[in-house]
Each structure stands twice: as structure tokens, then as C-alpha cells.
C-alpha positions in Angstrom: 159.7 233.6 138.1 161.8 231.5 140.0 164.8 232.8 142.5 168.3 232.1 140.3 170.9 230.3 142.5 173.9 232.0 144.1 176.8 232.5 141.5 180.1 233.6 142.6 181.9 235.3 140.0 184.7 234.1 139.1 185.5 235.6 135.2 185.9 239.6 134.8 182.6 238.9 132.8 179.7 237.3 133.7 177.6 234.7 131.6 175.5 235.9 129.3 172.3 234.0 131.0 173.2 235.1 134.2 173.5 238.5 133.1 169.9 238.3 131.5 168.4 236.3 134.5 169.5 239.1 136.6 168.2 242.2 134.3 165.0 240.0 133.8 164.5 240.3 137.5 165.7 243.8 138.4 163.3 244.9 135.5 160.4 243.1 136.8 157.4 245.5 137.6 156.5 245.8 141.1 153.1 244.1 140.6 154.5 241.1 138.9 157.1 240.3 141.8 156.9 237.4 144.1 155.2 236.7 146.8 157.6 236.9 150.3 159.4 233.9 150.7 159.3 231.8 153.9 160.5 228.6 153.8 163.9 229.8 154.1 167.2 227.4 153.6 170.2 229.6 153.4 171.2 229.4 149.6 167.6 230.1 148.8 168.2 233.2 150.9 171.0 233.5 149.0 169.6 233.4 145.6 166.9 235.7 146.9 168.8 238.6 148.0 170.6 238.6 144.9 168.0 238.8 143.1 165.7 241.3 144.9 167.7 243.3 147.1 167.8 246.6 146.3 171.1 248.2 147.3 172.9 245.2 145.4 170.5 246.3 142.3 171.8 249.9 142.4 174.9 249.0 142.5 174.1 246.4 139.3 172.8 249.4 137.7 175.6 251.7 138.2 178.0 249.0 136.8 175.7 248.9 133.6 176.0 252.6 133.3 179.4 252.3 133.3 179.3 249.6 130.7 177.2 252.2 128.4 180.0 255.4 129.2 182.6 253.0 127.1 181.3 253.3 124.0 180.0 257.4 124.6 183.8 258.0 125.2 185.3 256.4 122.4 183.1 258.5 119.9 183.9 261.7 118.4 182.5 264.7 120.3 178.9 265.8 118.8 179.2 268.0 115.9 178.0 271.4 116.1 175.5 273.1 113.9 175.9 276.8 113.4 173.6 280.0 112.4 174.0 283.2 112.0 171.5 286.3 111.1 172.7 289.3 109.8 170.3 292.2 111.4 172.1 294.3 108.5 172.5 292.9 105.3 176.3 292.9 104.7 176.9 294.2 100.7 178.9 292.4 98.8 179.7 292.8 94.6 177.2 289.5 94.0 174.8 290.8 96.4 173.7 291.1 100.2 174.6 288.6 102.5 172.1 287.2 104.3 172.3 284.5 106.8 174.8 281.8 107.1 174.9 277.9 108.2 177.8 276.5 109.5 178.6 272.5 110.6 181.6 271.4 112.3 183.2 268.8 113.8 185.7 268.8 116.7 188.7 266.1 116.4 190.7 265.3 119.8 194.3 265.2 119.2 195.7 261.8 118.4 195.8 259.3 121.2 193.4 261.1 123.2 190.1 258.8 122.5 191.7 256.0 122.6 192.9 256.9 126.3 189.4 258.3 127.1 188.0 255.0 126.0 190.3 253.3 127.9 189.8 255.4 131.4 186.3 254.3 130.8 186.8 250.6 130.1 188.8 250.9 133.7 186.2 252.6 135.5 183.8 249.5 134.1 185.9 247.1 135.7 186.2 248.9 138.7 182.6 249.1 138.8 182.1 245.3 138.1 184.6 244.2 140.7 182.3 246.6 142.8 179.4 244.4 142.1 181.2 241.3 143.1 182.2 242.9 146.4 178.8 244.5 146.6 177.6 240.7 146.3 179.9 239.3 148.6 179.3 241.5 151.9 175.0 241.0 150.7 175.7 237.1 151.1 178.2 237.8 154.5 174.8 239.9 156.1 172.6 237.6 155.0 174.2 234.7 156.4 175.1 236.6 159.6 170.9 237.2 159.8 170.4 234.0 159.1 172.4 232.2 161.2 171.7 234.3 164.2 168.4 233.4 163.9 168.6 229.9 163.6 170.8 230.3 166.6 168.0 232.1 168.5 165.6 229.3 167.5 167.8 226.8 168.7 168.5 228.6 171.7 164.8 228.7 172.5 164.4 225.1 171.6 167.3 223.9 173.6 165.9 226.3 176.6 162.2 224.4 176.2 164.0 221.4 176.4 165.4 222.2 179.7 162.3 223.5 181.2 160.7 219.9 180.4 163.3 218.1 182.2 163.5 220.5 185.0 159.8 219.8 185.3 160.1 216.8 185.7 163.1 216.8 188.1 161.0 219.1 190.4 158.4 216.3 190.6 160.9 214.0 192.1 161.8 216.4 194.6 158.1 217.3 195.3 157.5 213.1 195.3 160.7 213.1 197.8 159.6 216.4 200.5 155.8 214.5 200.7 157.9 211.0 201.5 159.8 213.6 204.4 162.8 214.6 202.5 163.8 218.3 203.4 162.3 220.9 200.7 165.2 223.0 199.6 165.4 220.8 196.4 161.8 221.7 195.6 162.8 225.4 196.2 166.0 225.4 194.3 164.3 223.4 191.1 161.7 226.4 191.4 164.4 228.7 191.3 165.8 227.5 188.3 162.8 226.8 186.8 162.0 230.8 187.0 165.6 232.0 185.9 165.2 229.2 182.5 161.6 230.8 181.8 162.3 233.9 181.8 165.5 233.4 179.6 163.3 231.9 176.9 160.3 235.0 177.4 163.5 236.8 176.5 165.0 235.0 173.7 161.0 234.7 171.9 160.8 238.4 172.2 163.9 238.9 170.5 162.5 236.2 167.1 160.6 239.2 165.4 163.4 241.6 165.5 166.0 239.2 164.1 163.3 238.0 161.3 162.5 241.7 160.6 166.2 241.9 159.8 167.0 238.8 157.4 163.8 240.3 155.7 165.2 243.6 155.3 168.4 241.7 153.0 165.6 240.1 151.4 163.4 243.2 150.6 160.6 241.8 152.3 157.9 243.2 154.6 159.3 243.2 157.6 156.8 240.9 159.7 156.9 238.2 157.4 157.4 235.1 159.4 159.8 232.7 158.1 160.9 228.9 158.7 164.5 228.3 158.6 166.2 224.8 157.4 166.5 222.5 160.4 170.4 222.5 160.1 173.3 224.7 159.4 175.2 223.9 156.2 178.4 223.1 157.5 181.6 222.3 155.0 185.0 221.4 156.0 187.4 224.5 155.2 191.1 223.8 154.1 193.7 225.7 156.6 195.6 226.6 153.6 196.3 230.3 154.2 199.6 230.2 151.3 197.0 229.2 148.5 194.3 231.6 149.4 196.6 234.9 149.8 198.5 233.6 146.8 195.5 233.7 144.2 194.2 237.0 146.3 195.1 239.3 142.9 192.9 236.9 140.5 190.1 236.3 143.1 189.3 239.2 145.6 187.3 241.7 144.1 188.5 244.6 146.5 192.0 243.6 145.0 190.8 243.6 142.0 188.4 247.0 142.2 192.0 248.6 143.6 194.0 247.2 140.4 191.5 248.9 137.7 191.5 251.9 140.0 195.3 252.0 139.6 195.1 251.3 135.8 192.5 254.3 135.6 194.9 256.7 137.0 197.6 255.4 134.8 195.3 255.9 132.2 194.1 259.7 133.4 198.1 260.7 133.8 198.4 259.6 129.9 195.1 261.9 128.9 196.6 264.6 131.1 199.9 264.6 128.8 197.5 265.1 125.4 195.7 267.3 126.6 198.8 269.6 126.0 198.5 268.9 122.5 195.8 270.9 120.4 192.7 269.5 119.4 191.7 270.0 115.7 187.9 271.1 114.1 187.0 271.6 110.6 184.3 273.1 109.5 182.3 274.2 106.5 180.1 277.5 106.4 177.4 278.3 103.4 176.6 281.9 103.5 172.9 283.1 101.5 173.2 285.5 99.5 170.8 287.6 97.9 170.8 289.6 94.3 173.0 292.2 93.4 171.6 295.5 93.0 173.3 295.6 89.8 173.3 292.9 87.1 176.8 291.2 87.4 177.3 287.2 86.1 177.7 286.0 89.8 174.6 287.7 91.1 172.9 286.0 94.4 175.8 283.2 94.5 176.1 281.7 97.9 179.7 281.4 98.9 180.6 278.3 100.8 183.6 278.6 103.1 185.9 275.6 104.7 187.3 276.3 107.8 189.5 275.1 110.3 190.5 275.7 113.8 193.1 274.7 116.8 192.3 275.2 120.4 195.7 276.5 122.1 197.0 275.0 125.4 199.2 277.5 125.7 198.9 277.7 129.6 201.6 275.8 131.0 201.2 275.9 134.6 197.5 274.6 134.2 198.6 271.9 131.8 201.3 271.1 134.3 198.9 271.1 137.4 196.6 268.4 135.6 199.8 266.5 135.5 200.6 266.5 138.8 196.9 266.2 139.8 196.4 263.0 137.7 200.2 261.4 139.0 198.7 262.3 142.6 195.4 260.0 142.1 197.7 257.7 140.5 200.0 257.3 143.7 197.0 257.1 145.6 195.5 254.8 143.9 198.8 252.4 144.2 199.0 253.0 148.4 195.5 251.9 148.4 196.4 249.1 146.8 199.4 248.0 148.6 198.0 249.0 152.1 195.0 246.9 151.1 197.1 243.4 150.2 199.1 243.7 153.6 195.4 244.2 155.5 194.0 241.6 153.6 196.5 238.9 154.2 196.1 239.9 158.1 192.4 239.7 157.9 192.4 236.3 156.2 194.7 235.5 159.2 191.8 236.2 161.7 189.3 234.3 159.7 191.0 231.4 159.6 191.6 231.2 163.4 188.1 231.7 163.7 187.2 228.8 161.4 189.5 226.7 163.3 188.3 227.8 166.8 184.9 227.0 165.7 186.0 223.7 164.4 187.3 222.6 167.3 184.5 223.0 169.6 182.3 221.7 167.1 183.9 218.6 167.5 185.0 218.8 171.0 181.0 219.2 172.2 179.9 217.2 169.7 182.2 214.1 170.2 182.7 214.3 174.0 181.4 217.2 175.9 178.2 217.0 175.4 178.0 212.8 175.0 179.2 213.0 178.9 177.3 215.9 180.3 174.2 213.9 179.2 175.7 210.8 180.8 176.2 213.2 184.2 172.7 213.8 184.4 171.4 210.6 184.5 174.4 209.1 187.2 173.5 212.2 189.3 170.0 211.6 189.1 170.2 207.9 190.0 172.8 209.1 192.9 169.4 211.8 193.6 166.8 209.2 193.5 168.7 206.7 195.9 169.7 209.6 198.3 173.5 209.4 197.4 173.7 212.7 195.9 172.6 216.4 196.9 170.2 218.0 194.3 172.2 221.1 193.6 174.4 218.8 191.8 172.0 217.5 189.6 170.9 221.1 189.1 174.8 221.9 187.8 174.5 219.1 185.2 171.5 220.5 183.4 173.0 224.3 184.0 176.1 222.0 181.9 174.2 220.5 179.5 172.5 223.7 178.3 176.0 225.5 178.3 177.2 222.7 176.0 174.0 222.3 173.8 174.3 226.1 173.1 178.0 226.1 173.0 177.6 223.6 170.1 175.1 225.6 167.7 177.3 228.2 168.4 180.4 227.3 167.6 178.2 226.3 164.2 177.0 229.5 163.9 180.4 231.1 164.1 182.0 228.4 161.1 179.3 229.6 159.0 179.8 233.3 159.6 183.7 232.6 159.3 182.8 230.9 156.1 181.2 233.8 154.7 183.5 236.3 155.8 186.4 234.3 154.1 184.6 234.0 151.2 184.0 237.8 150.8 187.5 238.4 151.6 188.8 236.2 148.9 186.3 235.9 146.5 186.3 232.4 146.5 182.8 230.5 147.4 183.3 228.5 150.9 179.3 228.4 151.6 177.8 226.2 149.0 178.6 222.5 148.7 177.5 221.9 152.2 177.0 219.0 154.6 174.7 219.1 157.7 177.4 218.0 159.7 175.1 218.9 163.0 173.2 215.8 161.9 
């Protein structure tokens, strides 16, 4: 089976094929899975979690269930089947009475289903928007795994590649101390030849812990080795914070959650009212009979009996507390709500000076710090070779070029974590569609 791509949900429903891709693979018996995956870009991580992580399929599940309770609360309660013995015969004119059998069916007072169902429907959509959010902070973790360890890769990469021309700066030193030139250079390109080696024993002992972790999203073993995409996916994101907060209420699915939670407790408050008014069951009753002892004409006839019954809410101050219990959640629900469109709008803030942060110094190293550190190097080891320039300098310029390399994937790093967390805070997909801008 292959992985499904990432879908961001955009309708209160999802598509039918989507939804039967996704029970196809939650269904799937454990023998019949796939294999790990390994060669790893980021939306086939994507699609993967989706589609195999466990907590999001609990949550898929519950929101199924949900689904289900819709149509068990719209139906009339289950009748109920009575019968009774008599240990002593009860004497009647037409004979002894028996036994009896009894069926009846309870009616809720009018309005009170169709509120039920609707609490239900509520608590579906609650449990849907749940899903999306659900679906939403799964991709925000598994990019945050992923990217950190593409960023520890790189860092280990970049770190190699600063050993190598360290090496090779130490031979000129060592070529310049047996020509008579003094041998602190040799001693401080040692030096830092030590401090970059062991930085990189560190950074390759952290690779298994950060693998064990995307794999974890993934429900993977969690020594499975994987091989990450060469580049980030990196996608220009509009600063356009009026748009985003404006469409919050059709896109966010925390909004959304919160609005169907406040619908729900409008709906309880309303089912709180009827149950003040009675609810109604008829019935019918067939009693057996047996022969009179004396011959009349309606010997052994079995009477059959309709009946009928109220229940009495008669208790006022427990029909009032339900009432006030039910316009309590309500309230609630509506603080949440508001409390959670102010919060929103600030955290949106944040994440958008983030995005721009990173932006910048993706283009400040890229375009001109990075360009000129390089160019340092190579004028201060001229300046070295022809006795011009003391080697600690050159030994700043690669100390700068390494801050700037891994300045760069970081600032990288961060857009595409910003990018996530944006899109999980609005519900609107800023991930896929990507360039490799780090080309």
C-alpha cells in the first residue's frame, strides 16, 4: 500500500477517498504493514505519520465513534419487554390468571430528540475539528524532528568540512616552522583542530537519538536509520497578518473545535429546559389466563390491557440546577472561545516575526555574509603564506565561516519550523508547494 499524501482539511467533511484511504490503512493488520521507511523527504514523512501514527489514529477513531453516537441519539429509546409470574394464581370469573407479557415503548417529550441529536452532531464536529488539530501539531513535531535532524547532519557536515581545511592549513604552518617560522601557528591550528573534533564526536553521538525520535512520529522501530532529502523545502510566506486572523473562524481548527463546543452547550441548555416536560410510554399487557372452575362463556380468555404512563419532573430545584449547570458549561464554553481568538491572533504575531527573522538571515548569509567570509579566508591566507598576516587571524576566518555556514541552515531550519507552526495555528497549509531555496 502506498503512503497517501498530506491533505490539509479544509471542508468540515472530508473526501470520501480520503476518508477510505485512511480507514484502509488504520485497518490494515499488523502483518500486512510496511516495511520502515528510510529515504525520508519531509512530505513523505508527512504522508507517513498520517497514515501510521498511532495517537493521530486514536484520535481518528474517536471522531468515528462520534460520527456513529449521531444516529444512536436520534432514535427512540429501546423498547422494553415485560414478564411477570404469578407464584399464586390470581382468580378471576373467566379463570386463574397466570402469567402476563407486557411491551412498551418510551416516547421523549417533543423537541427532546431532535436536541439530543443535535448535541451529538456538535460533539462530531468538535471531534472532527479535533482531528484536524490533532493532524496539525503531528505534522508541527514531525517537521520539528525532521528538521533538527537535517540540521544536525549539516552541522556535522559543515564541521568535517572545517576539519579538512584546518588540516590542511596546519600543513602550511608545519611546511612554514621546518622553513624556521616560530611554531605557535602549528600549536594553535592543533588546538583548534581538537576543539572542531571533538564538536563533531559530539554532534555524531547525538544522530541516533534525534532519528530515534522522528521515528517515534513515524511508528517506526526506533533504530531504523534514515536518509533525509539534501535540502529543506523552503516557500516564501506572505507577511499578511490581516488576512490570516481574518479567515481564523473558517480555517483554525482550535477555533473551530471551540465554536461546536459552544453550539453543544447551547444545545445541552435547550435539552435541559425539556427535560422539565414529561416524557410519555405506552404500552400493551396480555395477561394468560387459564379455565374457569366453572363453565361460564368467557372461560380461559386472555385479557389484553393498553397502558400508558408519564414520568413526573416534579422536582423543581433539580430541574432548575440542570439549568443553571448546562448555562454554566455554556459560558464556559463562550470564554474559551473568546480567550482563545485574542491568544491566537498574538501567537500568529510571534510566528510571523519568526518567519521574518529567519528570512532575513537566510538571505543576509546567503547573499553576503557568507560570500565574504569565504573571500576572508583566502586574502588572509595569501597575507599567511607571504608572511603579511598572523595566523590567529586566519584561524578567526574559519571560526567565521563555520558561524555563518551554520547560521544559514539554521535560520532554514527555523522558517520551516515557523512554517509549520503557522500552519497549525491557522489551519492553512504553508509547507507544501516548496522550493529548495538553499540550492
Amino acid at each position: 500500500m502506498k503512503c497517501q499524501g498530506t491533505q490539509f482539511i479544509q471542508s468540515r467533511r472530508l473526501t470520501a477517498p480520503a476518508l477510505c484511504a485512511l480507514c484502509l490503512g488504520m485497518m490494515l493488520p499488523e502483518s500486512e504493514a510496511e516495511p520502515p521507511v528510510t529515504n525520508l523527504t519531509l512530505h513523505t514523512a508527512l504522508a507517513y505519520g498520517e497514515q501510521y501514527n498511532t495517537q493521530l489514529q486514536a484520535v481518528y477513531n474517536r471522531w468515528m465513534g462520534a460520527e456513529e453516537n449521531i444516529r444512536v441519539q436520534k432514535a427512540l429509546p429501546d423498547p422494553l419487554l415485560t414478564y411477570g409470574y404469578y407464584f399464586e394464581s390470581v382468580e378471576t370469573r373467566i379463570g386463574p390468571q397466570e402469567q402476563s407479557f407486557g411491551i412498551s415503548q418510551r416516547f421523549p417529550a417533543f423537541g427532546k430528540r431532535s436536541v439530543m441529536k443535535a448535541i451529538a452532531t456538535d460533539v462530531a464536529r468538535a471531534a472532527e475539528q479535533k482531528y484536524r488539530r490533532e493532524k496539525l501539531m503531528l505534522d508541527q513535531s514531525i517537521v520539528n524532528a525532521y528538521a533538527e535532524l537535517y540540521y544536525l547532519r549539516r552541522s556535522i557536515a559543515i564541521t568535517q568540512d572545517r576539519i579538512r581545511l584546518l588540516r590542511n592549513l596546519e600543513e602550511v604552518a608545519r611546511t612554514r616552522y621546518k622553513a624556521g617560522a616560530p611554531m605557535g601557528p602549528t600549536l594553535q591550528a592543533q588546538i583548534e583542530l581538537g576543539r572542531l573534533e571533538d564538536t563533531l564526536y559530539s554532534l555524531t553521538d547525538q544522530i541516533k537519538p534525534h532519528e530515534a525520535a522522528l521515528n517515534a512520529l513515524l511508528n517506526q522501530p526506533a533504530d531504523t536509520a534514515l536518509s533525509l532529502d539534501e535540502h529543506l523545502p523552503y516557500r516564501a510566506v506572505p507577511d499578511d497578518r490581516t488576512d490570516l486572523v481574518k479567515e481564523l473562524g473558517q480555517t483554525s481548527p482550535e477555533l473551530m473545535e471551540l465554536t461546536a463546543r459552544l453550539e453543544q452547550g447551547g444545545n445541552q441548555l435547550k435539552l435541559a429546559q425539556r427535560d422539565r416536560l414529561p416524557d410519555v410510554t405506552l404500552g400493551v399487557m396480555y395477561i394468560d389466563t387459564g379455565d374457569a372452575a366453572m363453565p361460564v362463556s368467557d372461560s380461559g380468555k386472555n385479557p389484553v390491557i393498553g397502558t400508558i404512563g408519564i414520568n413526573l419532573p416534579i422536582w423543581i430545584g433539580k430541574n432548575q440546577s440542570r439549568i443553571r449547570a448546562a448555562a454554566h458549561q455554556q459560558m464556559a464554553a463562550q470564554l474559551m472561545l473568546e480567550n482563545r481568538t485574542q491568544t491566537l491572533e498574538a501567537d500568529i504575531q510571534q510566528t510571523l516575526f519568526r518567519l521574518r527573522d529567519a528570512e532575513r538571515k537566510i538571505s543576509l548569509y546567503k547573499a553576503s555574509l557568507i560570500p565574504k567570509a569565504v573571500q576572508s579566508i583566502e586574502v588572509n591566507r595569501q597575507a599567511y603564506e607571504t608572511g603579511s598576516m598572523e595566523f590567529i587571524n586566519l584561524i578567526d576566518s574559519e571560526r567565521m565561516l563555520l558561524e555563518f555556514e551554520l547560521g544559514h541552515e539554521r535560520a532554514l531550519v527555523d522558517h520551516l519550523i515557523a512554517r509549520a507552526e503557522l500552519s497549525r495555528l491557522t489551519g492553512t497549509d504553508f509547507l507544501s508547494g516548496s522550493d529548495h531555496e538553499n540550492d
